[in-house]
N, C-alpha and C positions, 0 to 999 in steps of 0.2 A: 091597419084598420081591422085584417080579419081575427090579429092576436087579441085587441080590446073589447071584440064584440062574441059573444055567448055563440050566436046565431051566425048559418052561413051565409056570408054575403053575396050578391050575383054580381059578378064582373064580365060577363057573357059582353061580349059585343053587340051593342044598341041600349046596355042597361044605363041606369041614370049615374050609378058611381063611377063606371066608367069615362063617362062620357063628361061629367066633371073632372076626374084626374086627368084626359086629355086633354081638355082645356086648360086647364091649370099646368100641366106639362109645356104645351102651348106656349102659353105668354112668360115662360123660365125662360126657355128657348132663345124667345124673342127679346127680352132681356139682356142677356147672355151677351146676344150678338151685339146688343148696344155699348154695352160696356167694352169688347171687345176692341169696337172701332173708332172710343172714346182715347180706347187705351194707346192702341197704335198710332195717334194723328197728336198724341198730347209729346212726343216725342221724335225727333227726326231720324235719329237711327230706324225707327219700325213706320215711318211714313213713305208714302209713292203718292207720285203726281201729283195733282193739286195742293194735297197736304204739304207737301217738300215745299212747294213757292208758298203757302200759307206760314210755314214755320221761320222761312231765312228773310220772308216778306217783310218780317217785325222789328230786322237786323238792318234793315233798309237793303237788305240784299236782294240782287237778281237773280234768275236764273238765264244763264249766256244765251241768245237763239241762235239759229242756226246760220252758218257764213255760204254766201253763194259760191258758186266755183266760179274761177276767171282763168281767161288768158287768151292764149295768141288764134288769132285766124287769117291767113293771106287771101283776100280775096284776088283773083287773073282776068288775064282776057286771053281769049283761045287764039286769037289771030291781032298781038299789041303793035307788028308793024304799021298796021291799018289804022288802028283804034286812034278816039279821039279823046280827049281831057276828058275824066270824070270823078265825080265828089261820093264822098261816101259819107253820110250824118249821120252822126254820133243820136243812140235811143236814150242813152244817158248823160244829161247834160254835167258839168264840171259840179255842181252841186249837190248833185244825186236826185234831180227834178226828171222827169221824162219826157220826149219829145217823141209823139205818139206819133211820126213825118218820120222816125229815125229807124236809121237799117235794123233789121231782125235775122237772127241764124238758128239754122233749126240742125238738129241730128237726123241721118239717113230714116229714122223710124218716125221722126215728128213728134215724137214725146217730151225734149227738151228744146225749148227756147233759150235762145241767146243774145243778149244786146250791144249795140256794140257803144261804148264807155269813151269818154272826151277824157284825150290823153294828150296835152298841151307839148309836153315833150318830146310826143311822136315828132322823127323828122316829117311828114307828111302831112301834120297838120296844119291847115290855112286859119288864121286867126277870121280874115276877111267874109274868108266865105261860110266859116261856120262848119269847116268838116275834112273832113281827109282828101286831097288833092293828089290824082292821080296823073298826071303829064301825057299828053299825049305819045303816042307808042312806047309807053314805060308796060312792063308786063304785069306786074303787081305790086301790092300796097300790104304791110302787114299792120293788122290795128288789135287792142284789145277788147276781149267780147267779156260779159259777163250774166251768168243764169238767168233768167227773170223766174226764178220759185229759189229759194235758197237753199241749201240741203245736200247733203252726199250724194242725190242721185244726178246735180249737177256733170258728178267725175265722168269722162268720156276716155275712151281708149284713143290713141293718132288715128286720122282719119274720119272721126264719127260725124262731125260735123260738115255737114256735103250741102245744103239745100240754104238758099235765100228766102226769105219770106216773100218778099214782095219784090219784082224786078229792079234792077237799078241797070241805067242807061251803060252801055260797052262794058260793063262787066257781067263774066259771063259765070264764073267757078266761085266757090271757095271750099277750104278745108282748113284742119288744124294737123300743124305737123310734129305735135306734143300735146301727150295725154294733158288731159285738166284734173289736176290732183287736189284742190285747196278747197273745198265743197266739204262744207262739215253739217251735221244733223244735231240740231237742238242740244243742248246737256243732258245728258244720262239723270236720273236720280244719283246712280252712285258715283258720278261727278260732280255733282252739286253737295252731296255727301261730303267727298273729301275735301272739297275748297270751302266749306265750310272749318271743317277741323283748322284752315290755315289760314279762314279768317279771323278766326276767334285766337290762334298763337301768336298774331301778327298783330293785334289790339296797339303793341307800346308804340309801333311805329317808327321812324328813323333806322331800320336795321335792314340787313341784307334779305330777310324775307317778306317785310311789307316790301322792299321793293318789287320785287320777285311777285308778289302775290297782285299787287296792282298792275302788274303786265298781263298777268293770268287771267284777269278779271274784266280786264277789256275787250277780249275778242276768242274765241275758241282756235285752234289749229295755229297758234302763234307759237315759235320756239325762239329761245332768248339766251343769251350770259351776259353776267354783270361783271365790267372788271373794275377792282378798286384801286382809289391812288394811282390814277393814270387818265393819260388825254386820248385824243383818237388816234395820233399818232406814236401809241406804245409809249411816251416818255413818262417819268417819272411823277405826278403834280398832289402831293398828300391834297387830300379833302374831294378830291374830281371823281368821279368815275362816270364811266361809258356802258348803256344799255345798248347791247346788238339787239336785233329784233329782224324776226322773218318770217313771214305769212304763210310760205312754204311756195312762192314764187323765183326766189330771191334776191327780188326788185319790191321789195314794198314800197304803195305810193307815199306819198310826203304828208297825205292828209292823213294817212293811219301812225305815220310817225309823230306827227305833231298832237293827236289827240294823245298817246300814249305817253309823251314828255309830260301833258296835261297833268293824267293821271300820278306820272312818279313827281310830281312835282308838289303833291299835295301831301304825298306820306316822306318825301326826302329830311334829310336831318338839319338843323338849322345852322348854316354857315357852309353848307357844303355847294359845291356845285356840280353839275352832269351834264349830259349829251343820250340825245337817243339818236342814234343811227341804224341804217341797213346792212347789211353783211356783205362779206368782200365776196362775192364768187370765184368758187375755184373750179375750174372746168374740169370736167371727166370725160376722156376719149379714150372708147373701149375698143379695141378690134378683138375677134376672135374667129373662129374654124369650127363649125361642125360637124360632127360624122352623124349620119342618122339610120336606122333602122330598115327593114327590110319591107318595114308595114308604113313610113310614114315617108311625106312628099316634102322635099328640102325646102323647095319653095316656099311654099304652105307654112313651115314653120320658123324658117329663118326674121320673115316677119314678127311672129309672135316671142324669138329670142329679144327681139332688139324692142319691143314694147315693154318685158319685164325688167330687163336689164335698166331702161331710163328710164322707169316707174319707180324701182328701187331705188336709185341713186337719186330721184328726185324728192324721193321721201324719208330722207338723210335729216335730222335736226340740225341746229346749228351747236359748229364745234365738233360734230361726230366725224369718226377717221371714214373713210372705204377702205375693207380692208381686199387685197387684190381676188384671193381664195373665194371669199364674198362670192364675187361675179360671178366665176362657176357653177357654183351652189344653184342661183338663179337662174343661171340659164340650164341646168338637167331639170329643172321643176316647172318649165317652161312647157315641156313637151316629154312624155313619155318615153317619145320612138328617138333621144337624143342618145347614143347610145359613148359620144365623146365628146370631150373640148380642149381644143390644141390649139397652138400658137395667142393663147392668151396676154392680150397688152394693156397694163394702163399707163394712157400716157407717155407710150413708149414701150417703157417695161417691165418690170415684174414685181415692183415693189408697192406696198401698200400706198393710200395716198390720207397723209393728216393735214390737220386744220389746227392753225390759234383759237382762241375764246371768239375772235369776231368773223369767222368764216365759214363759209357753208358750202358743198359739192354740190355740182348740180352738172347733169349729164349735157355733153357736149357732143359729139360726134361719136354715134355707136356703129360699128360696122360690123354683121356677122355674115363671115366667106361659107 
């Protein structure tokens, strides 16, 4: 402006050209930033949150939410010589309905609830009465609970869960005497990112990773192998194959097995036939010995070895070995003050422990001297 004009211009602050070029600057500005965020949302790679479910939405795809955590709680009675028959109902009926009558467990802080889940298979279930039947002077009942909020913060350490919501008659305790691991948080962006990439490869369908990808896509925290040209008994059957599938309990229920045959059943090859089953459990019995430091209390930490030790082994996918070394590893990062680990066993003794394609480890009996 000042090179095409003769005259000197004021651009003093308060003058009028100024105060037009910031305006004008202004609404560039604001511009700018529209195009910006036209640009990133027109594209999934440069999008976050809503944008991601706005883009895979079109695809008729989801984004996974989040899986509660579940699992075991023994509720007691402090004196069962005495004690008289008593029911424990189920807050989650067999359909996933809820029965606002039905027992509640909370953690020592009260920040996570827990319900306890109709499990037809428990031996302790009473079909008649509607709920876990505990016998007279029997000392306790183990049943399944599961989060009421969904989400990673489900996961509990052994022990955390101490407190009943609401009284229930001659029982007096509960706890859980294994962590709760299986509590997952919503998909990532950059999880819905990558199962993206594999749905759109997996478009032809009938091949080994639409199958794969339709297991993916049904539930978060699922781990799985496919075998081909076989039955569930390892024999030979061209055209068959066997989905293992494990929720990372390694007991999944029959309702998540059967929705998941659903799914592969819709991308499978035409003339072929399958099975979706659960994983064989292979037990893991760790002993071990620690030596400990001069600053820490054995006690005190002996506990917190044998929490990481079957947090790790419970968080094994399916088909993954343990390897014996492993264990070690986990229990010096356990505790600072461990300053050794001797007389190391799995299972006896000293050798790794593997798996076929249909099995999964899961910690058995951990003992640290």
């Amino acid at each position: 402006m000042q090179g095409a004009c003769s005259a000197l211009l004021n651009f003093n602050p308060g003058s009028v050209i100024r105060s037009l070029l910031e305006a004008s600057a202004s609404v560039g500005l604001w511009i700018e930033n529209l195009i910006i965020q036209v640009l990133t949302a027109c594209r999934l790679a440069t999008s976050n949150g809503t944008d991601v479910d706005s883009f895979i939405n079109d695809f008729s795809m989801q984004r996974l939410p989040a899986v509660p955590a579940s699992g075991q709680v023994t509720f007691s009675r402090l004196s069962p010589a005495s004690a008289p028959a008593a029911l424990i109902v189920p807050y989650f009926n067999a359909d996933g309905s809820i029965n606002t009558a039905g027992v509640q467990v909370l953690t020592a802080d009260g920040s996570q609830t827990f319900g306890v889940i109709t499990d037809t298979t428990n031996s302790a279930w009473n079909a008649a009465m509607g709920g876990y039947f505990i016998p007279a002077a029997t000392a306790s009942v183990t049943v399944t609970v599961q989060d009421l909020v969904a989400g990673a913060a489900g996961n509990v350490i052994v022990g955390a869960i101490s407190l009943v919501a609401s009284a229930i008659s001659y029982v007096d305790t509960v706890t859980n005497v294994a962590p709760f691991t299986n509590g997952v948080d919503a998909e990532t962006d950059a999880a819905v990112k990558l199962r993206f990439q594999n749905f759109i490869n997996t478009r032809s369908e009938g091949t080994l990773a639409a199958v794969e990808y339709a297991v993916q896509s049904f539930q978060q925290g699922l781990s799985y192998s496919v075998l081909e040209n076989t039955d569930a008994s390892g024999d030979y059957v061209p055209g068959n194959f066997v989905v293992y599938v494990d929720n990372g309990t390694g007991d999944p229920p029959s309702s998540l097995l059967s929705a998941i045959q659903a799914a592969v059943n819709a991308v499978r090859p035409i003339g072929s036939t399958f099975t979706v089953l659960g994983p064989t459990v292979v037990t893991a019995n760790v002993s071990m010995t620690i030596t400990v430091g001069p600053n820490g209390v054995k006690s005190t930490i002996q506990p917190e070895v044998q929490e990481a030790v079957e947090a790790y082994i419970d968080s094994l996918p399916m088909a993954a070995p343990l390897p014996w070394s492993r264990i070690a590893q986990v229990a010096y990062a356990a505790d600072q003050n461990i300053t050794n680990v001797t007389l190391l066993t799995l299972n006896g003794g000293t050798s790794d422990l593997t798996t076929t394609q249909g099995q999964v480890i899961r910690a058995g009996t951990v003992v640290i001297n």
